[in-house]
KOLLUMDO-475845 format. One line per field, with one value per residue (C-alpha): x, y, z; residue in three letters. Coordinates in nm, 4 decimals. Layout:
# KOLLUMDO-475845
X: (X	...)
Y: (Y	...)
Z: (Z	...)
resn: (Ala	...)
This chain:
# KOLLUMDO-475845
X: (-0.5088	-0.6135	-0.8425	-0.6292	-0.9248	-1.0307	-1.3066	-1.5499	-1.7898	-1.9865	-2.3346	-2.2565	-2.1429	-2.4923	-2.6750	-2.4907	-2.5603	-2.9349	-2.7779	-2.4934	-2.6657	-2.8611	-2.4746	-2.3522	-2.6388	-2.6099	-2.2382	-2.0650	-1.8357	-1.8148	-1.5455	-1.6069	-1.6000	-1.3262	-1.2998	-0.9711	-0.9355	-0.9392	-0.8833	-1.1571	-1.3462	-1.7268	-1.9763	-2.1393	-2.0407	-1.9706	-2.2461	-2.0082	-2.1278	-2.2419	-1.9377	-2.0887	-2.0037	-1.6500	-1.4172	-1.0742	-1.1005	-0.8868	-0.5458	-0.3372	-0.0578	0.2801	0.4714	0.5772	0.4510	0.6038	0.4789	0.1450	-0.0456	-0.4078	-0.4894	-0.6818	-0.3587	-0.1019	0.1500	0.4940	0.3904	0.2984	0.6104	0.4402	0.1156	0.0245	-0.2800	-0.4750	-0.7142	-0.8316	-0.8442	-1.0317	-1.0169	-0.6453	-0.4680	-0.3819	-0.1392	0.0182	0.2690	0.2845	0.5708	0.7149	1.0569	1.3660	1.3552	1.1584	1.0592	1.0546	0.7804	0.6936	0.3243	0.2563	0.4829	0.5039	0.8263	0.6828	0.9177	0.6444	0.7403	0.7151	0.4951	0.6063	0.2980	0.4206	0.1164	0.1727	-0.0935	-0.1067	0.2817	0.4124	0.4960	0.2175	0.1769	0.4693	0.4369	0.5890	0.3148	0.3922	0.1880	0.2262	-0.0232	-0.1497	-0.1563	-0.4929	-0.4628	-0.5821	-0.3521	-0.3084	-0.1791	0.1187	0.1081	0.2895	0.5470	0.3208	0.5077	0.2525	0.4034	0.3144	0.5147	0.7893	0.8735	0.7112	0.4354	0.3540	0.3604	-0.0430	-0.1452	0.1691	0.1527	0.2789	0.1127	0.2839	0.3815	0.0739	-0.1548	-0.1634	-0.2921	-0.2473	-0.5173	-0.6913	-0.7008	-0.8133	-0.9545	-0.8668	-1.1818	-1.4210	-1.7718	-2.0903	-2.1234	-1.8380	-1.6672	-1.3171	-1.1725	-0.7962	-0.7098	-0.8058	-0.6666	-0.9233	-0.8369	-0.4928	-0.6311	-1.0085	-1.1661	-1.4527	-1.4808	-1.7671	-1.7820	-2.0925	-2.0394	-1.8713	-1.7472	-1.7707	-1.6242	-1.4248	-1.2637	-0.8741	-0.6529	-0.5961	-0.9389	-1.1712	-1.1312	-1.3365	-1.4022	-1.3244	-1.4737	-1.6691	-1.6259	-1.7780	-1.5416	-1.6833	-1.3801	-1.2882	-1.4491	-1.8265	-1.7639	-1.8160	-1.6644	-1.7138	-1.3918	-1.3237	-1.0649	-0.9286	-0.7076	-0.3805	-0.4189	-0.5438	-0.6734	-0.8700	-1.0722	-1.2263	-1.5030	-1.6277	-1.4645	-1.6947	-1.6022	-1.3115	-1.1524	-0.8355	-0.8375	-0.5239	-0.3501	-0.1841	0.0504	0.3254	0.3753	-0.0097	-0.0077	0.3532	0.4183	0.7293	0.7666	1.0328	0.8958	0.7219	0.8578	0.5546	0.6374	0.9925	0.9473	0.6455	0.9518	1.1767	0.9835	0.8363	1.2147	1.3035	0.9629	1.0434	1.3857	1.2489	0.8941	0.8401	0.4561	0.6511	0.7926	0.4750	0.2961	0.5324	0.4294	0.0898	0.1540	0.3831	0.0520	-0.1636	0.0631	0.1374	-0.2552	-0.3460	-0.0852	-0.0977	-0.3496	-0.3434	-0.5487	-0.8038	-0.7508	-0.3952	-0.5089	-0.7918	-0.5031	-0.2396	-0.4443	-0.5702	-0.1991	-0.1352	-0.4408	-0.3233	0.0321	-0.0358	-0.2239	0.0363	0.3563	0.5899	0.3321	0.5824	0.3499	0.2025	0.5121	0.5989	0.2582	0.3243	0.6455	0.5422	0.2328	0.4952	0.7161	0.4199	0.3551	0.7055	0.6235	0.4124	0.7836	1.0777	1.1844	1.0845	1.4495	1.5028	1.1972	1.2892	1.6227	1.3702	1.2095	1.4976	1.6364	1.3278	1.3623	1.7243	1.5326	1.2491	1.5348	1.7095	1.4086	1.2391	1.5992	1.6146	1.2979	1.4279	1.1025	1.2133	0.9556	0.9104	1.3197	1.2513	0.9852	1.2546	1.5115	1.2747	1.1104	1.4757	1.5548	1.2250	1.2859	1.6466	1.5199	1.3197	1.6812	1.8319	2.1601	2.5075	2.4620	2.6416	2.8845	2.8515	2.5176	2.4493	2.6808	2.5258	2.1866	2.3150	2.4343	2.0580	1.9370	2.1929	2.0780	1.7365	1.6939	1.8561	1.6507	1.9814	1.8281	2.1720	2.3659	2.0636	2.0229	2.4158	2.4176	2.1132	2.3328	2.5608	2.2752	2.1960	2.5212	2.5631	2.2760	2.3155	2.6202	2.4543	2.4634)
Y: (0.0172	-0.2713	-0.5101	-0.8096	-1.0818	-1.2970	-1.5743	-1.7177	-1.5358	-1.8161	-1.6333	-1.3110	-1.4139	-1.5929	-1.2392	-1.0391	-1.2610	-1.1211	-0.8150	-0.8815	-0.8702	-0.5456	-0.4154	-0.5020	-0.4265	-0.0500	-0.0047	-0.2184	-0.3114	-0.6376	-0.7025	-1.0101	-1.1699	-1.3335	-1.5636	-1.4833	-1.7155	-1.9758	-1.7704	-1.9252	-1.6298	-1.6481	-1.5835	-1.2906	-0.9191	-0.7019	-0.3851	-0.1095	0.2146	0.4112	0.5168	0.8409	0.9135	0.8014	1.1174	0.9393	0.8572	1.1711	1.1725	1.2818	1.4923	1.5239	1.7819	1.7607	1.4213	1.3920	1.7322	1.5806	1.8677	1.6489	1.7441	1.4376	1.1824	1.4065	1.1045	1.3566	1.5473	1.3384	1.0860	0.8472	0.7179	0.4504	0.2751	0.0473	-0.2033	-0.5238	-0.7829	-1.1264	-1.1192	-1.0032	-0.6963	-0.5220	-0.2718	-0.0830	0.1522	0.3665	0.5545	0.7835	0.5884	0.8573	0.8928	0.8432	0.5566	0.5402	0.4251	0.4068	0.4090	0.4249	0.7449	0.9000	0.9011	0.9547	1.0088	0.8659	0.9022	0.5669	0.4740	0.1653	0.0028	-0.2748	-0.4491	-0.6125	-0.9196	-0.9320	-0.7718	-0.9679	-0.8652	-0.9957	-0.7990	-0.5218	-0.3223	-0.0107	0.1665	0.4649	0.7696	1.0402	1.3861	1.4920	1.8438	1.9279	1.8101	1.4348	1.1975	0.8351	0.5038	0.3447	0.0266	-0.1701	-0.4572	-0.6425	-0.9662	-1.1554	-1.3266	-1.6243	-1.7321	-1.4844	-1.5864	-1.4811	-1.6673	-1.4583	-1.1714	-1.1702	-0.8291	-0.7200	-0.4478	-0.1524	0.0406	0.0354	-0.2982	-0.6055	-0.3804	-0.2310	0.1641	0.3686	0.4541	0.7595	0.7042	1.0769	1.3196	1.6886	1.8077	1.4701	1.5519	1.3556	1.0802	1.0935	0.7077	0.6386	0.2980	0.2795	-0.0055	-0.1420	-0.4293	-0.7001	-1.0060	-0.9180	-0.6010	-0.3988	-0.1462	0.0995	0.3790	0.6068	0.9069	0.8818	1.2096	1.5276	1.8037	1.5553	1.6247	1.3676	1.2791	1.2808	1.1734	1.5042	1.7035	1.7159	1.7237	1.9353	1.8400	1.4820	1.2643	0.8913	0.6406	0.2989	0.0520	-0.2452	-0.4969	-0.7576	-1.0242	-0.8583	-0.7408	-0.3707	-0.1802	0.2391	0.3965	0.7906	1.0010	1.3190	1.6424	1.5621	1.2013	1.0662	0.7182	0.7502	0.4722	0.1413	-0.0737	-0.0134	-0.0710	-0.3732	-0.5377	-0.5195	-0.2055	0.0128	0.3606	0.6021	0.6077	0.9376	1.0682	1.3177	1.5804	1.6396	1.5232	1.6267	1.8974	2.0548	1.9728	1.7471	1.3993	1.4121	1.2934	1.0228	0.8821	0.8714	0.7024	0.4388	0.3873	0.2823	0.0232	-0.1566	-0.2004	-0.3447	-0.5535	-0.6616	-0.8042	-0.9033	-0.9858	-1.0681	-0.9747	-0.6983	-0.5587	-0.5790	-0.4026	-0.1510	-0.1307	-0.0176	0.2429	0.4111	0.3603	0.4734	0.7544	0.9029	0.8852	1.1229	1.3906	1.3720	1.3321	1.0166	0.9557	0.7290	0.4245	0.4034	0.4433	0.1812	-0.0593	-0.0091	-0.0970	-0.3949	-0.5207	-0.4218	-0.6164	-0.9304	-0.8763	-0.8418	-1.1816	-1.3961	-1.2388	-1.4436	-1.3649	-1.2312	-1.0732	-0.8964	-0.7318	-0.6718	-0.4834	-0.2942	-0.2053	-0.1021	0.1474	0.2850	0.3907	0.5148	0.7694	0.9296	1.0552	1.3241	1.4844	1.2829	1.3245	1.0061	0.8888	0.9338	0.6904	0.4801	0.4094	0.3354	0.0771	-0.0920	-0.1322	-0.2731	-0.5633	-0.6419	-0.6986	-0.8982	-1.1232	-1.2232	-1.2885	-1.4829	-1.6731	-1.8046	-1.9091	-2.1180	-1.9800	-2.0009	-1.8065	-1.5332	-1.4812	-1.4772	-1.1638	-1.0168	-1.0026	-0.8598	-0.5780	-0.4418	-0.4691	-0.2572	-0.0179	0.0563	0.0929	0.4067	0.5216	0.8223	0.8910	0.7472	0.3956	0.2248	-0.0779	-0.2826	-0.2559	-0.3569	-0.6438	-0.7766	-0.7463	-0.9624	-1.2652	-1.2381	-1.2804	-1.5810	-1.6929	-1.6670	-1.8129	-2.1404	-2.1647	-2.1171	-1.9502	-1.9958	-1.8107	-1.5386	-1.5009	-1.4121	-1.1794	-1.0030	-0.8845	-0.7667	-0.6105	-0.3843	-0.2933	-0.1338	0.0584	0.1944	0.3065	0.4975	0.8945)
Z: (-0.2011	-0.4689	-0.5232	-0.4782	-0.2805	-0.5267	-0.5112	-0.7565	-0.9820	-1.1391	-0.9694	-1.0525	-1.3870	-1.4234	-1.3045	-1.5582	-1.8142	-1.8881	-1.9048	-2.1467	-2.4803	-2.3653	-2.2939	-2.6217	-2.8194	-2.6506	-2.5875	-2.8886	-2.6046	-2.4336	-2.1653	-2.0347	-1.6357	-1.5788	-1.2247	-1.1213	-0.8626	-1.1155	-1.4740	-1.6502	-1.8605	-1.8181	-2.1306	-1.9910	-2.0234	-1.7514	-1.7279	-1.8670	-1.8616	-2.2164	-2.3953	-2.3923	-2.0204	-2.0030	-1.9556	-2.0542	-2.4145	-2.5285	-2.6279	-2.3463	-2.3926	-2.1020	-2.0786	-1.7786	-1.6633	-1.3163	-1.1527	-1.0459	-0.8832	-0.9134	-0.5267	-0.5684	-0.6700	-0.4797	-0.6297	-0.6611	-0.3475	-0.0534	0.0340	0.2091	0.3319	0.5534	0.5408	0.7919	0.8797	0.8496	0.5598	0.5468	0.9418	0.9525	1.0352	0.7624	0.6966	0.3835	0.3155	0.0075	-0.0588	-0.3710	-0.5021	-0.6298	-1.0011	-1.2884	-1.4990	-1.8873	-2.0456	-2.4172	-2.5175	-2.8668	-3.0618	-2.6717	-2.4150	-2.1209	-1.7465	-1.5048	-1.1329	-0.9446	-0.6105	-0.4190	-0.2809	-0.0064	0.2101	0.5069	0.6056	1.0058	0.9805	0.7431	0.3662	0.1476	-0.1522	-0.3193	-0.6536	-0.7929	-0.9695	-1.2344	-1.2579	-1.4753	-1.5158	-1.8885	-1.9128	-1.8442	-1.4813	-1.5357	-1.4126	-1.6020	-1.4686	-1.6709	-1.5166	-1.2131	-1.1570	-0.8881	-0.6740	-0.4919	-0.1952	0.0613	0.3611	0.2686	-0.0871	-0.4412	-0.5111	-0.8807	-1.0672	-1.1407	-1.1971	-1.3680	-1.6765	-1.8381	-2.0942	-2.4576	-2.4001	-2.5803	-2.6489	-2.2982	-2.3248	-2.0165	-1.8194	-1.6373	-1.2707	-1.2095	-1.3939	-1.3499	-1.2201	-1.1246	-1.1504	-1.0453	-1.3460	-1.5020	-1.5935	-1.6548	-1.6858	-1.4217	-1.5796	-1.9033	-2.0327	-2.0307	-1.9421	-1.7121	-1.5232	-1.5611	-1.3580	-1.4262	-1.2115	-1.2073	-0.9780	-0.7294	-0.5244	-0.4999	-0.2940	0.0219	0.4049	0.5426	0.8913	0.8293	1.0372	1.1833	1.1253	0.8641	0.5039	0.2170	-0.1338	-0.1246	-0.3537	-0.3601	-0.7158	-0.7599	-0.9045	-1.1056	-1.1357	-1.3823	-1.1730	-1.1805	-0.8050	-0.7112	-0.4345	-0.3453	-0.2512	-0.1322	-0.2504	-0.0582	-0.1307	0.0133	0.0350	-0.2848	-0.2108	0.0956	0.2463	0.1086	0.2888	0.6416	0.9988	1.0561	0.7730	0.5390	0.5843	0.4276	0.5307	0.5622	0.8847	0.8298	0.5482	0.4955	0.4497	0.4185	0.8407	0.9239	1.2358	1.2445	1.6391	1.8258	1.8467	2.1731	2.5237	2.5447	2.1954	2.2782	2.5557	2.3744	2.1206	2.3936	2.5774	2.2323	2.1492	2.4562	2.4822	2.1208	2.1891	2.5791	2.5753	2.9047	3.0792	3.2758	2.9670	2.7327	3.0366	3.0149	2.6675	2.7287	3.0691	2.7672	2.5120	2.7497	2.8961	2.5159	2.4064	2.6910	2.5774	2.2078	1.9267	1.7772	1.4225	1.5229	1.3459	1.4120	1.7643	1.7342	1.5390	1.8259	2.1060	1.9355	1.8502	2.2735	2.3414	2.1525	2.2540	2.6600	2.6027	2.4716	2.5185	2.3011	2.0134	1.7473	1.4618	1.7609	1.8877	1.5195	1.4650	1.7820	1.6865	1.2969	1.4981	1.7037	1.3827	1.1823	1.4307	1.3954	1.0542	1.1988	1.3521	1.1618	0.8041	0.6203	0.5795	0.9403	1.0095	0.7473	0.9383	1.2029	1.0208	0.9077	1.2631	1.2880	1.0778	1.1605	1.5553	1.3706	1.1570	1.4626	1.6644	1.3472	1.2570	1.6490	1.5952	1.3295	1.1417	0.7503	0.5892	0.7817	0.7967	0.3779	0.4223	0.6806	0.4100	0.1687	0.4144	0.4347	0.0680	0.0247	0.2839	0.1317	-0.2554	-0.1069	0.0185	-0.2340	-0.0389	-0.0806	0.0241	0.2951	0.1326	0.4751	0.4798	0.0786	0.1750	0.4390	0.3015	-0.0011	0.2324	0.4281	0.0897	-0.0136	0.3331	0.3453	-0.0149	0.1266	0.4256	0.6490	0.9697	1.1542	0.9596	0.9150	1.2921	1.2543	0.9589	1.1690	1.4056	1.1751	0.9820	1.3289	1.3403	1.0518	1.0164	1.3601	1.1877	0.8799	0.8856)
resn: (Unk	Unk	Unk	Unk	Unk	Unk	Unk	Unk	Unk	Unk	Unk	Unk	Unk	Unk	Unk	Unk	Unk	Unk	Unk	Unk	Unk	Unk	Unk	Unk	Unk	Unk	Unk	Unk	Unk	Unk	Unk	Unk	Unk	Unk	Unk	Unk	Unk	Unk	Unk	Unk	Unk	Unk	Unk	Unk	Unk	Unk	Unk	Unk	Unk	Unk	Unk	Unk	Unk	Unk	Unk	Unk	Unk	Unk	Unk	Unk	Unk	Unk	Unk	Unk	Unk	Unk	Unk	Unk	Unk	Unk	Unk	Unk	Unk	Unk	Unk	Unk	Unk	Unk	Unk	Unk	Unk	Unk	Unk	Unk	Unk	Unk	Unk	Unk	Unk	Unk	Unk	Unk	Unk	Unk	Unk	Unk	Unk	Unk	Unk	Unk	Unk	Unk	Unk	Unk	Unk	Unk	Unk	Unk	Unk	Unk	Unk	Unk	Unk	Unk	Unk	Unk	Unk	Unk	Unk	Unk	Unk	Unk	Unk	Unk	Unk	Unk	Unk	Unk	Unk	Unk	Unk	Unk	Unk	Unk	Unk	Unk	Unk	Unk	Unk	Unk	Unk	Unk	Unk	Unk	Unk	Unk	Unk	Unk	Unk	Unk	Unk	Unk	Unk	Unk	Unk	Unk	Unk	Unk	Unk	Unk	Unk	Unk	Unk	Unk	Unk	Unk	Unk	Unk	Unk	Unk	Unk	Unk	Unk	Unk	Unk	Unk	Unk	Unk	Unk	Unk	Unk	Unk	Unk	Unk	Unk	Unk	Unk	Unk	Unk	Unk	Unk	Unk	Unk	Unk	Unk	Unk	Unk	Unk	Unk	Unk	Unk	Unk	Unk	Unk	Unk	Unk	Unk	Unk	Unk	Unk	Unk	Unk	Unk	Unk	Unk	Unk	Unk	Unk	Unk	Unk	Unk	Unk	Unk	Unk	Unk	Unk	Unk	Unk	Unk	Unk	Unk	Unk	Unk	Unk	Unk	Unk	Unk	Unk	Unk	Unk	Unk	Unk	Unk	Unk	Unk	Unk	Unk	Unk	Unk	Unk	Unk	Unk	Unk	Unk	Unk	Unk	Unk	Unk	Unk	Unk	Unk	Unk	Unk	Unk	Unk	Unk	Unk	Unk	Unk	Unk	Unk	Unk	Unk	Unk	Unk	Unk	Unk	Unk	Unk	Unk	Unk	Unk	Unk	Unk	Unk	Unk	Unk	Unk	Unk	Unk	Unk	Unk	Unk	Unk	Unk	Unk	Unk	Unk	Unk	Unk	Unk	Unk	Unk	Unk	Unk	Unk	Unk	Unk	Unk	Unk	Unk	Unk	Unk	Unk	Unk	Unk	Unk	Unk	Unk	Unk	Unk	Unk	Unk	Unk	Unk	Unk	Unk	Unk	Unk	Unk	Unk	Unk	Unk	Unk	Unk	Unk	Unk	Unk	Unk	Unk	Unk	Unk	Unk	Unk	Unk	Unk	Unk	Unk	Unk	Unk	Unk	Unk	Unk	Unk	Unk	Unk	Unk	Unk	Unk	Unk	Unk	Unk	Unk	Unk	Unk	Unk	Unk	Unk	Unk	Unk	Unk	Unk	Unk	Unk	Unk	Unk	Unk	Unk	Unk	Unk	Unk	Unk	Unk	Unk	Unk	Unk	Unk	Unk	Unk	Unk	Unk	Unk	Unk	Unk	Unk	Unk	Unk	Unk	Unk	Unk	Unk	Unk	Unk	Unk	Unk	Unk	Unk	Unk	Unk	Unk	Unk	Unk	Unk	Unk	Unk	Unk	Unk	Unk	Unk	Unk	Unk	Unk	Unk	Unk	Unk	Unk	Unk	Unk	Unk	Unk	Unk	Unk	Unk)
């Protein structure tokens, strides 16, 4: 999860003046608020914490860089987690997922083979936000952010690349995003390159039981992030899960769905959720009132056999809600569809569902190209392109074929020809083994 809302600091830049000088005057160190809504870079300081309680100012070694054991950042162990919620009033959604291979990064007289995270968010369904991140774990357990290739997008297409960095590269040093054994106190900076990316975390509590998805959870922990903009925000990290939860459920809220294979069972995926799968696909492609109801008997059918974490529960029967309401309402099919998948991940191998979710957006292309909907045909074409980078099997030559003339469509606004290709598209991955 990130800190990607953005809005004007002038007042808090104005409360943190007073304190500025006393910062400096104590610290040496002045990083100053920047309003990134606008860029402009305010007087004041932000209130760092004493240099005397940061934790990451050694020199980290890597040995072995991409076995990142840190039960806290499980990056190289857990495959993918989904998170959920709601952001600025919208549905929010996010799926982070480990990528095949390594990336190289050079920072200062060190090679280092970080393993890469691909962070996609989805804004009420749609694609709004996607960045590989690169992680790598120093030897005494503390694992270091390396930077991130960040596109932000809006209505489907690439609106910038604000956010983007990678260590070794102006100035840019890595930085610790979690230590190897937090404690109450302790203050590390996750990003620190003033003026492009800044956060300060300090560690509020320890040894902390959460509510997971599937039971409770020992020895998570709670940090306060100050950001680059003077805003603050408390976040909870969890063995098994790593990022946890940010903000509350009546306000803006990411929390994790479920991940694997912290939350995976090795079971057959149940009769209900087979048969939940079934009717979403057919009230996606029909969405009549009889076939939306259908929707929910299945919803309401598979909740009374199975577990179901909470807030994917809570999410679903909102998108239901919405959906049963106004029937023809596409991002609320697509939500309904993208709940639906998440909970195979619990019995199906993440490639499997992954297959899933590309079938997915060849249905959601079609429907958005008839609907002569431009923009949303664009994020189409880019949800599959992301959901076939996290592929590490022989690809299919159809399929990378007709995934390049989407593209070549969508990119000239030529929804015809994209409703056509979309059929194509769900042909051939039907066809993948």
């Amino acid at each position: 999860m990130r800190n990607k809302t953005y809005w004007p600091v002038l007042g808090a830049a104005l409360l943190l003046a007073g304190a500025c000088s006393q910062n400096q005057a104590h610290h040496g160190d002045c990083v100053h608020v920047v309003d990134e809504s606008t860029g402009r870079t305010a007087a004041s300081c932000l209130p760092l914490a004493p240099r005397s309680d940061r934790v990451d100012l050694a020199q980290p070694h890597f040995t072995h860089p991409g076995r990142i054991t840190n039960p806290l950042h499980p990056t190289s162990r857990v495959t993918q987690t989904i998170y959920g919620g709601q952001e600025s009033g919208k549905p929010f959604r996010t799926e982070v997922t480990l990528l095949p291979g390594t990336r190289t990064i050079t920072w200062g007289d060190r090679t280092i083979h970080a393993v890469t995270s691909q962070y996609v968010a989805f804004s009420a369904g749609r694609v709004e936000e996607v960045a590989d991140d690169w992680y790598a774990q120093a030897d005494d357990g503390s694992v270091w952010y390396l930077g991130e290739d960040v596109f932000n997008y809006d209505h489907g297409v690439v609106a910038d690349t604000e956010g983007t960095w990678q260590a070794g590269r102006g100035n840019a040093p890595g930085a610790m995003i979690m230590p190897a054994h937090p404690h109450k106190g302790d203050v590390y900076r996750t990003e620190n390159l003033p003026g492009v990316v800044f956060e300060q975390v300090t560690v509020r509590a320890v040894g902390q039981t959460v509510d997971g998805p599937y039971g409770r959870i020992r020895n998570a922990i709670t940090v306060h992030e100050l950001h680059m903009d003077g805003t603050t925000e408390d976040k909870v990290f969890a063995p098994g899960y790593g990022e946890f939860s940010t903000g509350s459920a009546g306000g803006d809220l990411e929390a994790v769905s479920l991940a694997v294979p912290t939350d995976a069972e090795r079971a057959p995926v149940p009769a209900g959720l087979a048969a939940l799968g079934r009717a979403v696909r057919t009230a996606h492609t029909d969405p009549a009132p009889a076939t939306v109801r259908a929707v929910r008997e299945a919803w309401d059918a598979y909740r009374a056999s199975e577990a179901v974490p909470a807030l994917l529960a809570r999410q679903m029967t909102r998108d239901l809600d919405t959906w049963r309401k106004a029937p023809q309402d596409r991002a609320a099919a697509l939500r309904t569809e993208q709940n639906t998948t998440d909970l195979l991940l619990r019995h199906e191998p993440l490639q499997t569902v992954d297959r899933a979710r590309l079938a997915l957006w060849a249905r959601q292309l079609e429907i958005d190209a008839r609907a002569r909907d431009a923009g949303s045909v664009a994020g189409d074409v880019t949800s599959l392109e992301l959901v076939r980078q996290r592929e590490d099997t022989p690809r299919s030559a159809a399929l990378t074929a007709d995934l390049k003339k989407a593209r070549e469509a969508a990119d000239r606004k030529d929804t015809a020809a994209a409703e056509t290709i979309a059929r194509q598209l769900a042909q051939d991955i039907a066809a993948l083994r």
